[in-house]
C-alpha positions, 0 to 999 in steps of 0.5 A, spaced: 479 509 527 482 508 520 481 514 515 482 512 508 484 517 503 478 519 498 482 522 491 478 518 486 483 512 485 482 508 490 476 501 490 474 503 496 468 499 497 472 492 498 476 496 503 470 498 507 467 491 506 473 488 510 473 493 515 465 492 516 466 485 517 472 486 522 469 491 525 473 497 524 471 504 524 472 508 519 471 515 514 473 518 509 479 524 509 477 529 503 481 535 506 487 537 510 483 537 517 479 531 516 487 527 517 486 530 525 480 526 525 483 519 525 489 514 528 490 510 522 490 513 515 490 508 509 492 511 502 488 506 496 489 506 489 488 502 483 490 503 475 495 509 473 500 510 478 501 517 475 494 519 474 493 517 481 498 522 484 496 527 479 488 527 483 492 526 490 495 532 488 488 536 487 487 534 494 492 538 496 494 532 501 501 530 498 504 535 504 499 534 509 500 527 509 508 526 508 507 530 515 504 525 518 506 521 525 501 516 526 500 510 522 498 511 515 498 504 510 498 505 502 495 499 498 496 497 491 498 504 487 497 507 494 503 504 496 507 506 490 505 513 491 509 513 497 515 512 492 519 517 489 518 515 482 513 511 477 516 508 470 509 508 469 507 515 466 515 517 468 512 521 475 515 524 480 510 521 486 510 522 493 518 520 495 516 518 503 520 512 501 527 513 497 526 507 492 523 506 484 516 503 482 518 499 476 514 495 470 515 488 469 519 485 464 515 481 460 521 478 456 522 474 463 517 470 460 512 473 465 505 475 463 503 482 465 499 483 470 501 479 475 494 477 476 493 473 483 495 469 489 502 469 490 507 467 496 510 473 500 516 472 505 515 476 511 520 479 516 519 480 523 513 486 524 507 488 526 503 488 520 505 481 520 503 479 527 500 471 526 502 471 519 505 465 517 511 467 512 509 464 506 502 465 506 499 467 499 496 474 499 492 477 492 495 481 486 494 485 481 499 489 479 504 491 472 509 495 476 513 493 481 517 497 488 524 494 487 527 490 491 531 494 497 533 490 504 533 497 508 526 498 507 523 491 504 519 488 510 516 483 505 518 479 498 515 476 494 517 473 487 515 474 480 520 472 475 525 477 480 524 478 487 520 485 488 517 488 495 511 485 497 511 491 503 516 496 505 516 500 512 519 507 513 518 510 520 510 510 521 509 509 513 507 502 510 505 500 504 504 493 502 502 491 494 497 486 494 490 487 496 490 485 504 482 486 504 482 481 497 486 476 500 482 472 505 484 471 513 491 473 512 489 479 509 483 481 515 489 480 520 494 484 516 488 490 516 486 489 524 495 489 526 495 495 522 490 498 526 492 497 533 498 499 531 501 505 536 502 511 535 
């Protein structure tokens, strides 16, 4: 059973809408020992990277969930919490992942936001079980997690290549939205949710 964390910067109803359709149990993590509760846990988040740690903070979860051994998936801002530092409001994040969370460089000639479907380029991993490297995946993103092979498990390229999803132990992120992005992003969701503990 998925919980996803509930800290106030997260679209959590397309989230639910997903699992809904694939049948997915599901509730909501508000305090510390609701995360024993579940097998899975997903962080979500849209907008500001640093107004979204600060509410994370107020949670008292930043601890508790760096702890964790079972599977937890951050999406979008979700996955950039599990960095260590956002140009976005200059903030110290969560820092599970050794890496940056950057903004794109508009004088690449690329519009900010990236905004829509986009190739990603996928190793071999579980949370990508039956998906074909290439497939498209939905965006919708300024900032960016830099490229880095230990922890990439995923690329996409948008005037630079940048990481698309990241692994570390039981802690993953992807920058799409999964539940946005059709039958390949249901699949990722339903991988996500067999994964073992």
């Amino acid at each position: 059973m998925i919980g996803i964390v509930n800290y106030g910067a997260g679209n959590i109803f397309s989230l639910t809408s997903a699992l809904e359709r694939l049948n997915i149990a599901y509730g909501m993590v508000n305090t510390e020992p609701d995360l024993d509760k579940y097998t899975h846990i997903i962080i979500p988040g849209v907008g500001h990277a640093g107004t979204a740690m600060n509410k994370l903070e107020q949670t008292g979860l930043v601890a508790p969930i760096k702890a964790l051994k079972k599977p937890v998936l951050g999406i979008c801002v979700g996955m950039q919490l599990l960095t260590e530092h956002s140009e976005e409001g200059n903030a110290a994040l969560m820092g599970i992942v050794p890496i940056k969370t950057r903004l794109f460089d508009k004088n690449q000639g690329i519009k900010i936001p990236h905004m829509g479907w986009n190739n990603i380029e996928h190793k071999n991993n579980s949370l990508f079980q039956g998906i074909e490297s290439g497939t498209q995946f939905y965006f919708v993103h300024s900032y960016f997690i830099e490229y880095n092979a230990t922890f990439d498990i995923a690329t996409a390229n948008y005037g630079m290549p940048f990481s698309a999803a990241v692994q570390i132990n039981n802690f993953y992120g992807v920058q799409f939205h999964p539940e946005k992005s059709g039958t390949a992003g249901e699949l990722l969701l339903k991988n996500f949710s067999n994964l073992k503990q």
